[in-house]
N, C-alpha and C positions, 0 to 999 in steps of 0.2 A: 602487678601494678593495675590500680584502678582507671579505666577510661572516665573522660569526662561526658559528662551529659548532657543533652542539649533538647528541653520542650519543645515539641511541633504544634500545630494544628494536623498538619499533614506531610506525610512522607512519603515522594515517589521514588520507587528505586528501580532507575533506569532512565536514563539521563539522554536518550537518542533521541529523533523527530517528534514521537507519539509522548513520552516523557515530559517534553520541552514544552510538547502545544498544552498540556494539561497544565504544567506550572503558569504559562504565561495567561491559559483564558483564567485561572482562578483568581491572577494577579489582578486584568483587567475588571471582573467583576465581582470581588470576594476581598473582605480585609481578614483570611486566614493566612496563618504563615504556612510558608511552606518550603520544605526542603529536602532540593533534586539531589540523588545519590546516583553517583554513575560511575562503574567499576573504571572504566578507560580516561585517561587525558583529554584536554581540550579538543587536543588537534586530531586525535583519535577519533572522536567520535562524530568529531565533524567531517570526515575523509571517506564517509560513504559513496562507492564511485556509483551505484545506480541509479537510474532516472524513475521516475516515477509519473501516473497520467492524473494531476488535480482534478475530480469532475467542478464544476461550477459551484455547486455548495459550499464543497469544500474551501474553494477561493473566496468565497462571499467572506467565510469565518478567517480566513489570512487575512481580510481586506481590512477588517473589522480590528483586528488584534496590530495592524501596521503593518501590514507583511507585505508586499510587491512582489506579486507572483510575476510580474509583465519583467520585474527584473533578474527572475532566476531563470527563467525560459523561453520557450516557446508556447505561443496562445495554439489551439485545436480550432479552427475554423469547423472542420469537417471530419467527421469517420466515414471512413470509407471499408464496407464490408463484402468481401467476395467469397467462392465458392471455386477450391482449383477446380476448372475441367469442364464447369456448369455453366447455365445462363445467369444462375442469380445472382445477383447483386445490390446493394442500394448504398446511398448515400446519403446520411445527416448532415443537417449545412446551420450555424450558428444563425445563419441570415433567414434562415425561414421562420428564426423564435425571434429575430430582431434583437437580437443579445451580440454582445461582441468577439467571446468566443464557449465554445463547450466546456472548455476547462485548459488544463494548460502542463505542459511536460514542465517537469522541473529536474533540476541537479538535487538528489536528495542531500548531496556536502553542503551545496549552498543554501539549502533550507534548513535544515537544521543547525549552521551558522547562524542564521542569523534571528532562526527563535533562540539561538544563546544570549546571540547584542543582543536582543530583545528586553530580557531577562536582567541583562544589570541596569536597567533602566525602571528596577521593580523592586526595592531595597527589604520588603516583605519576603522576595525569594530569595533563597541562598542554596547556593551550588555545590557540590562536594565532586572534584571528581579524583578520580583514581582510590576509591572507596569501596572496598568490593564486600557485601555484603556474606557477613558468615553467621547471623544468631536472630533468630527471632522468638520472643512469647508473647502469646497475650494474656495479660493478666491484671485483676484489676481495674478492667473497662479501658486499658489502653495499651497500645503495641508499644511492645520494647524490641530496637532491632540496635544489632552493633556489627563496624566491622571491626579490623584490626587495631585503628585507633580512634576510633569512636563508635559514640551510641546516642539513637533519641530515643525521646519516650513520645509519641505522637496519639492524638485520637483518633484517626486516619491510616492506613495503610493502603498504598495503591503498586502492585508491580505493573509496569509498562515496559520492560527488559523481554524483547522479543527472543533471547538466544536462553528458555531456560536450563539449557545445561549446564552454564555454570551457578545453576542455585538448586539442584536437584532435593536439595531437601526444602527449599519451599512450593516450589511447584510441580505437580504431576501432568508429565505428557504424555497424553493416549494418541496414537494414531487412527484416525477413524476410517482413511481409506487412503490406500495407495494407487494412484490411478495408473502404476506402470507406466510413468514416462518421465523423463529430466527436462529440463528446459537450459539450451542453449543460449547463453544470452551474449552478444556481442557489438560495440558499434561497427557501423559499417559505412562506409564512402560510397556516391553517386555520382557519375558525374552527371551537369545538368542536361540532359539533351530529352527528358521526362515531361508529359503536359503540365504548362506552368499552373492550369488549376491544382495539381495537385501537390506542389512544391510548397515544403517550407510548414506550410498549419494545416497541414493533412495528416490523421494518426489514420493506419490501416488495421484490417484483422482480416486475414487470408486464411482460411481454414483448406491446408494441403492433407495430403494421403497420409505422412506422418503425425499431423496434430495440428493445431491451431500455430500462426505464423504471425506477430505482431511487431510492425514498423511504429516509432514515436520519434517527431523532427525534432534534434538536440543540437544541430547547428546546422549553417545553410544549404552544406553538401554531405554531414551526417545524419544518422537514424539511430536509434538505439534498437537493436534488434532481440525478441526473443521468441525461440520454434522449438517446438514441444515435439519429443520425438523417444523412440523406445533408447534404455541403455545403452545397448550397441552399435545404433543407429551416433546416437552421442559420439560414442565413443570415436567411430569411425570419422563421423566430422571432424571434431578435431585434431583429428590424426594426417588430414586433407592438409596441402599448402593454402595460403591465403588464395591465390588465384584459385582452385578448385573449390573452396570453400564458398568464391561468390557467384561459379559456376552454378553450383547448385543451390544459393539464393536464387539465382536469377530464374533458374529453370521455375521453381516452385512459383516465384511471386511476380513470373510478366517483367514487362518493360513499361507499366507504369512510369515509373520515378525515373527511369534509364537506366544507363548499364553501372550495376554495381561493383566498384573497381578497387577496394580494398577493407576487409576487415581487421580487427585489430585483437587479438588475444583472447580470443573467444571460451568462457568458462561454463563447466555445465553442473547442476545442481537438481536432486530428486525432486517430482510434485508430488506432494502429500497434502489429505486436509490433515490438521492437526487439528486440537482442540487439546486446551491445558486450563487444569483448576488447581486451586489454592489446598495445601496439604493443613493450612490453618485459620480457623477460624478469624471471620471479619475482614480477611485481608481480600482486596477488588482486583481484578486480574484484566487488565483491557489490552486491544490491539494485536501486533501478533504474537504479546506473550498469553492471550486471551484462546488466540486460534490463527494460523495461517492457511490461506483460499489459495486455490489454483488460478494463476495469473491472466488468465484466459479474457476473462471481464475485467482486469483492469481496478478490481474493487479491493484492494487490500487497504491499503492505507486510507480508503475514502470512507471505508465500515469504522476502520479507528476513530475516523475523524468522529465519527456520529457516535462515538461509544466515548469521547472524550466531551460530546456536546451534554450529552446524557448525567453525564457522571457530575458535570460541574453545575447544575440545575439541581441536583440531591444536595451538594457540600455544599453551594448557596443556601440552599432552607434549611442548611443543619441538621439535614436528616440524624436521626440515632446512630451513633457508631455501631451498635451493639449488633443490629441487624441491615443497616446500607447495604452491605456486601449483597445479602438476598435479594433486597428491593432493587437492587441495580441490575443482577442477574437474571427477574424477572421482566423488567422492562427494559433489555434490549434480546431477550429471548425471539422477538417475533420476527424483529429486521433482521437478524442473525443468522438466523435457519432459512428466513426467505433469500438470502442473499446466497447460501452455500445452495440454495435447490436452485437456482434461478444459474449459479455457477455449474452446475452440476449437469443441468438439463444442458446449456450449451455444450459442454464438452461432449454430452452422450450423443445428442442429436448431429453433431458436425465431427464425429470419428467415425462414422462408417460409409462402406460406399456400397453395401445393400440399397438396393431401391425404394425400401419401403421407408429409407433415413433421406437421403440424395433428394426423391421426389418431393414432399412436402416441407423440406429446409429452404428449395431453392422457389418453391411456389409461394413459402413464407418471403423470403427476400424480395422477391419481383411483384407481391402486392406492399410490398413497405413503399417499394423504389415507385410503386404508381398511385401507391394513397400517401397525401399530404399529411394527413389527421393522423394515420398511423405511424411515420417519420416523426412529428413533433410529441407523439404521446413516447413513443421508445427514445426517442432525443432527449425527452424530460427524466425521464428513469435514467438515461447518461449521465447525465447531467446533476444527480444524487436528490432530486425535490420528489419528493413520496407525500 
């Protein structure tokens, strides 16, 4: 039996947060059509339970598109960076830029909900979902892709499907480095007895003995917690009761916030960078089906953001189908690489406790925490304006 056909302008296939923002900035600024393919159900694909840290760019472009970040989370007033064991420290504070906040923890369910309502408010875009993509060629200056029961023929091809395993014959994943560690991620309860400066719109990054330690405030007396720590060390965590489990939060990361008095189902998963390209010509490959960073910086989804600003700037001027894929891939090559070395450098510099690492990490911190000008210029690099 013949499928039916359906002409695109454009066709993203993968329908999740980075998916969703591309449909809707092309909607708000582009009369191309376009249409979102995304293998999962509605309610699937909105039921992302992890948080994520907006930097301020990033919100500027939600702000822009309708989006109410101030209703999906928590505003960052402040980072707060330490050093187990050390003197250094410092502290970014929104009020020193006179901005309202750094950026802002979000429910990635609830944001990605609601770039969907977004979406039927844009009759240009139309949604497929539970569509799982099994066929692509390009031929003839335009991509034909079908699943089971349907196909387009599109001028455009973009995957933003961060899980490419299940399209292994469109995309090739290289592993570029394993950094030998999992990340623990879990929420966790405080109770309040913590300085009130630092309750509530305070995100921390605690660089302990096992790996970097990062708290983000997801409700009044929760945090979304994620600590970077070898396999077995993993393993062993989990293996801990809740009470032992917050025992040894609490040893690592102080009495800050207060005492940490219950985690909840705590899951651990490998850090890899990865870095994935297209097995077919023409087709643009952005977000973490592009590459996924080590969570450490906080910058995964905010590099999407900038590789989905990128992309719709090219589909605005019509760029060539023929060759966009290249022209795109060379012009976010710069921020790309600086963004993995910039992740890269902190993870190297803040896992060891040789002194020749320890000593000028923590003399870097305590001239941040005593120069103004050097807080607002790394506050602005948070904050994603380059």
């Amino acid at each position: 039996m013949s499928l039916s056909s359906i002409n695109t302008d454009v066709c993203i296939v993968g329908g999740g947060s980075v998916g969703a923002l591309l449909a809707l900035h092309l909607a708000h600024i582009t009369n191309l059509s376009v249409h979102l393919i995304e293998q999962q159900s509605y309610d699937d694909v909105c039921a992302d339970p992890r948080h994520i840290a907006l930097a301020a760019s990033t919100v500027d472009t939600m702000t822009q598109l309708g989006i109410d970040c101030a209703t999906l989370g928590y505003p960052i007033k402040q980072i707060h960076v330490s050093d187990t064991g050390h003197l250094g420290q410092c502290r970014l504070q929104a009020s020193e830029l006179n901005v309202p906040a750094l950026g802002y923890v979000v429910s990635l369910s609830a944001l990605t909900r609601q770039l969907h309502l977004q979406l039927g408010d844009h009759p240009q875009v139309i949604v497929h979902y539970q569509n799982s993509i099994a066929f692509h060629e390009h031929s003839n200056g335009h991509h034909h892709i079908a699943s089971d029961t349907q196909q387009w023929v599109s001028q455009y091809c973009v995957v933003a499907a961060g899980n490419s395993q299940r399209m292994p014959w469109l995309l090739k994943t290289e592993i570029q480095k394993d950094y030998g560690q999992y990340g623990v991620v879990a929420n966790i309860k405080v109770a309040g007895n913590g300085p009130q400066r630092y309750r509530h719109t305070t995100a921390f990054e605690r660089f302990t003995k096992t790996g970097p330690l990062a708290m983000l405030p997801i409700e009044d007396d929760t945090y979304n917690m994620l600590w970077s720590m070898t396999q077995d060390q993993a393993k062993a965590f989990l293996a801990h009761s809740s009470a032992t489990q917050c025992r040894l939060v609490q040893e690592a990361f102080g009495t800050r916030l207060g005492r940490f008095t219950q985690m909840d189902s705590p899951v651990m998963f490998p850090l890899r960078l990865t870095q994935q390209q297209s097995l077919h010509q023409g087709i643009i490959v952005l977000g973490n089906a592009s590459q996924t960073l080590h969570p450490i910086a906080g910058q995964g989804f905010n590099l999407a953001h900038r590789d989905v600003v990128a992309l719709v700037r090219l589909l605005a001027d019509k760029h060539p189908p023929l060759d966009i894929a290249e022209t795109y891939r060379k012009a976010r090559a710069r921020d790309r690489q600086s963004t993995i070395q910039v992740t890269d450098w902190l993870l190297h510099s803040f896992s060891h406790e040789l002194l020749p690492f320890v000593l000028p990490r923590n003399l870097g911190l305590l001239a941040m925490q005593k120069s103004r000008w050097l807080r607002q210029w790394f506050a602005r690099l948070a904050m994603g304006y380059r």
